[in-house]
Rosetta silent file (secondary structure, phi, psi, omega in degrees, C-alpha in Angstrom):
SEQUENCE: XXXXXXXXXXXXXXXXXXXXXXXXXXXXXXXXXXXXXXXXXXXXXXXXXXXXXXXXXXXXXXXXXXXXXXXXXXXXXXXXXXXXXXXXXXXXXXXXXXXXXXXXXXXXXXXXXXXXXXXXXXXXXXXXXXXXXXXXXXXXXXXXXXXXXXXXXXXXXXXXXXXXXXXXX
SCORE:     score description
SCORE:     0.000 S_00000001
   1 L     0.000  108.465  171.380    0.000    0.000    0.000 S_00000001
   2 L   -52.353  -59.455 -150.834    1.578    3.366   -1.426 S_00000001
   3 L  -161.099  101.500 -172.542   -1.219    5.843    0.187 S_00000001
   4 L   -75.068  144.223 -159.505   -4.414    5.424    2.527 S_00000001
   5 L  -112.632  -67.368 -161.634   -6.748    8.156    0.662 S_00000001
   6 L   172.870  144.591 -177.167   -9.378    7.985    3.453 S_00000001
   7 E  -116.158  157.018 -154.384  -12.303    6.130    5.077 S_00000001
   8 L  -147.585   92.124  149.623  -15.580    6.350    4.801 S_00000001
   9 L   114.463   27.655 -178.351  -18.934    4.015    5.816 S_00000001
  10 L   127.833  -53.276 -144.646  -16.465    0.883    6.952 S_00000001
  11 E   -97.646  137.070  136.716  -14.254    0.875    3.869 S_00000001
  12 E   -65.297  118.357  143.520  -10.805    2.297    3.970 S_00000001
  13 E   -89.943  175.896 -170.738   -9.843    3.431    0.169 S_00000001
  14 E   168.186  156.587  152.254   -5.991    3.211   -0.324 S_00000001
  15 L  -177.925  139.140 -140.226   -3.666    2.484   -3.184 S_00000001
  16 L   -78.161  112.963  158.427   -1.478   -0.226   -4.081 S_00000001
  17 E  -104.555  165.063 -177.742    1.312    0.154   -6.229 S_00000001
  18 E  -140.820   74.663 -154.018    3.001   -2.847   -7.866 S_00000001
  19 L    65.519 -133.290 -118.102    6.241   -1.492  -10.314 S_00000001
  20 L  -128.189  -17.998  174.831    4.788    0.741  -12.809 S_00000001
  21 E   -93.990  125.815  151.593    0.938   -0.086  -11.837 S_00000001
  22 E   -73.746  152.297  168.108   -0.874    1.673   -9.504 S_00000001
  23 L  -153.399  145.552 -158.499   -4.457    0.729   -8.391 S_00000001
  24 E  -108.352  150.665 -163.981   -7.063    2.588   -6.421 S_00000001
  25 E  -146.191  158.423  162.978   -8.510    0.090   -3.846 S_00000001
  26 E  -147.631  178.365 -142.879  -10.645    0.085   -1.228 S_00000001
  27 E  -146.401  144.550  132.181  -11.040   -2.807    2.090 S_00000001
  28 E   -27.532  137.695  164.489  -13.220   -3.626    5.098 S_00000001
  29 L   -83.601   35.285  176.306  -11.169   -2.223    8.150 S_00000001
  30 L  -118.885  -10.497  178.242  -11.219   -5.520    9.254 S_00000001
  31 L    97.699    1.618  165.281   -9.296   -6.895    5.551 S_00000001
  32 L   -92.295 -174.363 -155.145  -12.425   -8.408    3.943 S_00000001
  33 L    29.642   62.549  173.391  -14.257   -7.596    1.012 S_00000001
  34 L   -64.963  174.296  146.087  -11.251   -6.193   -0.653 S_00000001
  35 E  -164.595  134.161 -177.571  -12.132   -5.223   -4.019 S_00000001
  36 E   -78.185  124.832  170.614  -10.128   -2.843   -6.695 S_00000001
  37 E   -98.283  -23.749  166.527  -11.627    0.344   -7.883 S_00000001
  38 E  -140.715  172.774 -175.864   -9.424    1.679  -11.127 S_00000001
  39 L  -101.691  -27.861 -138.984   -6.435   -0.280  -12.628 S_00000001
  40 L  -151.891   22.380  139.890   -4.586    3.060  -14.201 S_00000001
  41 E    -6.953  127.315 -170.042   -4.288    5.277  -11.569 S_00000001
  42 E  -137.574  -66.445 -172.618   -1.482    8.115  -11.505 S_00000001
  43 E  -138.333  117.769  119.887   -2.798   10.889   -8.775 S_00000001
  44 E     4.085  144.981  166.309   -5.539   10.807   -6.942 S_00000001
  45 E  -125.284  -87.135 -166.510   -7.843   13.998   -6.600 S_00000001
  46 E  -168.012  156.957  149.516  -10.947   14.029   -4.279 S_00000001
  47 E   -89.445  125.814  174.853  -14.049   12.721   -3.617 S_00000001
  48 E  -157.524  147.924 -175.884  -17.172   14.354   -4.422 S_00000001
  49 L    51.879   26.676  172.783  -20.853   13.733   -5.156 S_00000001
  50 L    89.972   11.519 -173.499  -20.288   10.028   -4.770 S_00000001
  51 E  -117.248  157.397  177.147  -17.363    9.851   -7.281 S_00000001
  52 E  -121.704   93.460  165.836  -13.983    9.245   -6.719 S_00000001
  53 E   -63.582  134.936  179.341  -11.716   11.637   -9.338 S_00000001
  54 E  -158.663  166.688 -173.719   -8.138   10.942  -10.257 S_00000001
  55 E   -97.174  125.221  172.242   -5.532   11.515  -13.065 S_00000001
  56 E   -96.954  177.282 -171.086   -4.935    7.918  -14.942 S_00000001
  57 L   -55.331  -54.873 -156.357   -1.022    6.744  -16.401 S_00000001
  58 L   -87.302   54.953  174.676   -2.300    8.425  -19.604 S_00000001
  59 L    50.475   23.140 -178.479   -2.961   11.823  -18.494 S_00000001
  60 L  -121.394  125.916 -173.436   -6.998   11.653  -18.646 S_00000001
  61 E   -56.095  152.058 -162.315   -9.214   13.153  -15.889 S_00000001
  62 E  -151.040  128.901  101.355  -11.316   10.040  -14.731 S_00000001
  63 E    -9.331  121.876  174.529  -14.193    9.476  -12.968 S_00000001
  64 L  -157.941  133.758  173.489  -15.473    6.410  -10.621 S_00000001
  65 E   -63.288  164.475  167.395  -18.479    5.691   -8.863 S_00000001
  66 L   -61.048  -35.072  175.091  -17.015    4.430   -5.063 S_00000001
  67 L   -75.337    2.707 -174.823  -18.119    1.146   -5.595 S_00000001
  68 L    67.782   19.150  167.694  -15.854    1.015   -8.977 S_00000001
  69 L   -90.906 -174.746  176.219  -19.227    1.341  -11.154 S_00000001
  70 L    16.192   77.709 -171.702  -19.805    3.922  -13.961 S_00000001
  71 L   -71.292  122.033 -165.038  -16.214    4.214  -14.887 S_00000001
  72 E  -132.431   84.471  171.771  -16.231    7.896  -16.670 S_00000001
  73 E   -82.850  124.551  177.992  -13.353    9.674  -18.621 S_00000001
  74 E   -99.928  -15.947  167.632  -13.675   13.104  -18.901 S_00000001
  75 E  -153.162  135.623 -161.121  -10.721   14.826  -20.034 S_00000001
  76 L   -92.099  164.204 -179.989   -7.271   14.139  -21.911 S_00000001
  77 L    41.612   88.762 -153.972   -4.021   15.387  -21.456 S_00000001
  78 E  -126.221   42.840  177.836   -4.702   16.615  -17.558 S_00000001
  79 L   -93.983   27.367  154.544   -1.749   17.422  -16.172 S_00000001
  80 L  -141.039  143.800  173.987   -2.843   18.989  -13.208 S_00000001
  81 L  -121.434  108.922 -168.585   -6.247   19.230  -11.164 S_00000001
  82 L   -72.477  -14.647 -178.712   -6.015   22.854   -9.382 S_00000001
  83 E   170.226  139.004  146.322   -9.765   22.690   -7.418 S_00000001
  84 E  -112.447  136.855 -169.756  -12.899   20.910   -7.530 S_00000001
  85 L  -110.407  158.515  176.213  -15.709   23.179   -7.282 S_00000001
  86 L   -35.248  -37.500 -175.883  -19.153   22.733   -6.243 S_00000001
  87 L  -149.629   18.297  169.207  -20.106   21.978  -10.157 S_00000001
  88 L  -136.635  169.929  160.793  -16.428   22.438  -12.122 S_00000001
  89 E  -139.189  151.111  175.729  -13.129   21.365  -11.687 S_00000001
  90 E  -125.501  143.198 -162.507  -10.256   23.499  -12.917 S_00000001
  91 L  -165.425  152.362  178.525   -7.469   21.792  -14.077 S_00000001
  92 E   -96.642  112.914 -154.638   -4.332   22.526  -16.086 S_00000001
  93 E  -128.605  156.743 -170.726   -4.242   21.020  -19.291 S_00000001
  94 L  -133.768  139.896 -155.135   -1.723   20.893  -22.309 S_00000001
  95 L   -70.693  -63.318 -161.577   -3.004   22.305  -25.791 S_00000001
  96 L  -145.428  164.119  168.810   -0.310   21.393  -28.040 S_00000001
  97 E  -125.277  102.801  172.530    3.526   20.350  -28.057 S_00000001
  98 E   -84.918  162.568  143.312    5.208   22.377  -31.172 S_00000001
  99 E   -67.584  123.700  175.482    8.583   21.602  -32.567 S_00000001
 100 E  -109.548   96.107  175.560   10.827   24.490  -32.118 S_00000001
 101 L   118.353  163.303  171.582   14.437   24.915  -33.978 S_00000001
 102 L  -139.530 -176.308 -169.022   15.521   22.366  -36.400 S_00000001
 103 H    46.271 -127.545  169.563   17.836   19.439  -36.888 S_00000001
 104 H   -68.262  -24.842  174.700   20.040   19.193  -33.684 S_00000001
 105 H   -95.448   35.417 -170.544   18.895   22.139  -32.151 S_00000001
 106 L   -93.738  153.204  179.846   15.010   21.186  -32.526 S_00000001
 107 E  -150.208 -174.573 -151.908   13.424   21.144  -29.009 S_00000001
 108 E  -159.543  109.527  173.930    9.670   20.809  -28.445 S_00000001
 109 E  -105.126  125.881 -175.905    7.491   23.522  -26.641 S_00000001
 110 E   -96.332  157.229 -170.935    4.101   22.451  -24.550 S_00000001
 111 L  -128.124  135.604  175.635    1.361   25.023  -24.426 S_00000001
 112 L  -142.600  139.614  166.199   -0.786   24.554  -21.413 S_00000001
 113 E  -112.532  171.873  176.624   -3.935   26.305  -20.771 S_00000001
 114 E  -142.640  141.941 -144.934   -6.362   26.119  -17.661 S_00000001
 115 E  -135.345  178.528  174.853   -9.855   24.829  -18.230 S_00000001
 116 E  -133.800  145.710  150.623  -13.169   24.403  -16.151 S_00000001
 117 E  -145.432  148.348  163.226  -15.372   21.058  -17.104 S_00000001
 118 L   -59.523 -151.841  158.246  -18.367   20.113  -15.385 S_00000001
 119 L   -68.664  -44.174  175.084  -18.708   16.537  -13.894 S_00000001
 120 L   -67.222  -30.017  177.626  -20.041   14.826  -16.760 S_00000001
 121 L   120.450   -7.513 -175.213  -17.109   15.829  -18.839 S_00000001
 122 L  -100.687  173.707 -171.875  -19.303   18.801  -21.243 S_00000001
 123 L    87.912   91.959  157.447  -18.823   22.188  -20.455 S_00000001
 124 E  -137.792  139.618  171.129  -15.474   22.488  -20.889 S_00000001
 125 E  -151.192  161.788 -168.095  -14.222   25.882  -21.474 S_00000001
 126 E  -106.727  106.944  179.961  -10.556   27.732  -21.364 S_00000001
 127 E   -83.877  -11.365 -176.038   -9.978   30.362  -18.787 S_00000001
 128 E  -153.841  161.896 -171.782   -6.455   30.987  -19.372 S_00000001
 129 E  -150.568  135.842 -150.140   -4.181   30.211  -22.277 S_00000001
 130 L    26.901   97.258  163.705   -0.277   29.586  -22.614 S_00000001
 131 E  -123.554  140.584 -175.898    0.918   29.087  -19.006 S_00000001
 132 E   -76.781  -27.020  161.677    3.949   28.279  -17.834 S_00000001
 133 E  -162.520  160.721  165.572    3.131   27.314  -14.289 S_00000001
 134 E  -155.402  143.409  173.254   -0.419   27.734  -11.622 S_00000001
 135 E  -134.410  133.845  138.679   -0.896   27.245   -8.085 S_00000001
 136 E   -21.753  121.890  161.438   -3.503   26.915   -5.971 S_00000001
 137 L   -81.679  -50.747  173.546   -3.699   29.505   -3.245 S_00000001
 138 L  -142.502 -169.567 -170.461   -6.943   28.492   -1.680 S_00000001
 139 L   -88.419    1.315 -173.779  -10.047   27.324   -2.159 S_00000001
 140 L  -105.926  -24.214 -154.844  -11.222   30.793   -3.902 S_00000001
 141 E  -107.746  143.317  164.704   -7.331   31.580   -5.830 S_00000001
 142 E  -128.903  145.447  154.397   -5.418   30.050   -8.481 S_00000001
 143 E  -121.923  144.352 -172.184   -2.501   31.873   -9.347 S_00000001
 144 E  -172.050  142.771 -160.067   -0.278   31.283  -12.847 S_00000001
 145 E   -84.361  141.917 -175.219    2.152   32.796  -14.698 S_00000001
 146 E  -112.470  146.842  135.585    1.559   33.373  -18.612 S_00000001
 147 L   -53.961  101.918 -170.830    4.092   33.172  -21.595 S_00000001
 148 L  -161.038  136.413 -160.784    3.548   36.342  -23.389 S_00000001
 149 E   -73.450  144.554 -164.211    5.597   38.599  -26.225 S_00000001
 150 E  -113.730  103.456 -171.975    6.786   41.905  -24.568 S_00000001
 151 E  -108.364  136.018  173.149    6.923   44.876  -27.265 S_00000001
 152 L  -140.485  178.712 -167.724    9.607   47.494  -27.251 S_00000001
 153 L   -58.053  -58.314 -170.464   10.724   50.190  -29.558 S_00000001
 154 L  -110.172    2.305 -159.915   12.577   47.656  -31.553 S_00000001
 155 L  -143.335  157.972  155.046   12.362   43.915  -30.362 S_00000001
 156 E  -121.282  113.228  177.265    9.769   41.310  -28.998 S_00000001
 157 E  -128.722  171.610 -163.742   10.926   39.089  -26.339 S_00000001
 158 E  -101.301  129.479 -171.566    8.838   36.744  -24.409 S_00000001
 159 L  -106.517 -144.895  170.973    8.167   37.826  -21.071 S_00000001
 160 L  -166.929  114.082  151.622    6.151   36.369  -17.998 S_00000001
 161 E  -104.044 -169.784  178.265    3.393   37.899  -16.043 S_00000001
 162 E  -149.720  153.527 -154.469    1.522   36.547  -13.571 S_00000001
 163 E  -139.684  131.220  170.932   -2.117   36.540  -12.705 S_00000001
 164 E  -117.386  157.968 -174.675   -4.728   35.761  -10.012 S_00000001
 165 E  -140.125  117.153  175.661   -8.386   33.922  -10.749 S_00000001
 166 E   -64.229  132.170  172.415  -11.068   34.381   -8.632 S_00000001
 167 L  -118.438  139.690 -173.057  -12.566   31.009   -8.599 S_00000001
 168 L  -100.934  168.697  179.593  -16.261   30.702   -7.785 S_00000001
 169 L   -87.466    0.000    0.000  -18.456   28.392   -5.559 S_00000001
């Protein structure tokens, strides 16, 4: 057992890595009825509204009833989930990877945005677009730094600001 997530009505959830698989599980506190709730686990999120949300190996926001029914993916390439909200989640997600430079000096730039989706997985909309990093403050704040060209008298260089987002209830 990697990480006891928390217990609730009897059951302990927890979950068991084994090498490169993770699995979210959850147990009797007495060790019966074990029974496995996802197979592809990566991070864990929260519980809410009777679901258990988590980031799978392949980057896709996931869904699970507690009981491991009505397995539900809702969104791909996830790599972070900054707040669940009463009826969103905000979550950092990345747009595109371009190729930058060529031959030996090609390198490869990710674009990340930060999104809202509802529960069901619709809804999805983009509150912020090319950021380089965001953190939770609280449960109201997100804060995250943008990639963004800088104009002077003669040049454009890529700058960084940073930003706060109000998040609502």
């Amino acid at each position: 057992i990697s990480d006891v997530l928390f217990e609730q009505a009897g059951w302990v959830y927890f979950i068991r890595k084994a090498g490169y698989n993770a699995i979210l599980c959850k147990s009797r506190l007495d060790g019966g009825n074990f029974k496995i709730i996802a197979a592809d686990i990566d991070k864990f999120i929260e519980i809410k509204n009777g679901y258990l949300y988590y980031i799978n190996d392949v980057s896709t926001l996931v869904k699970v009833r507690m009981d491991g029914t009505n397995l539900q993916e809702l969104c791909e390439d996830v790599e972070e989930v900054l707040s669940v909200q009463e009826d969103k989640i905000i979550f950092v997600s990345v747009d595109d990877r371009i190729s930058v430079g060529m031959f030996e000096q090609a390198t490869t730039k990710t674009v990340k945005s930060i999104y809202a989706v509802d529960f069901s997985g619709s809804g999805k909309i983009k509150l912020a677009y090319n950021i380089t990093n965001a953190k939770k403050y609280d449960d109201n704040t997100v804060y995250y730094v943008t990639a963004e060209e800088v104009k002077s008298a003669n040049t454009v260089e890529l700058g960084e600001k940073i930003y706060r987002m109000m998040l609502w209830k």
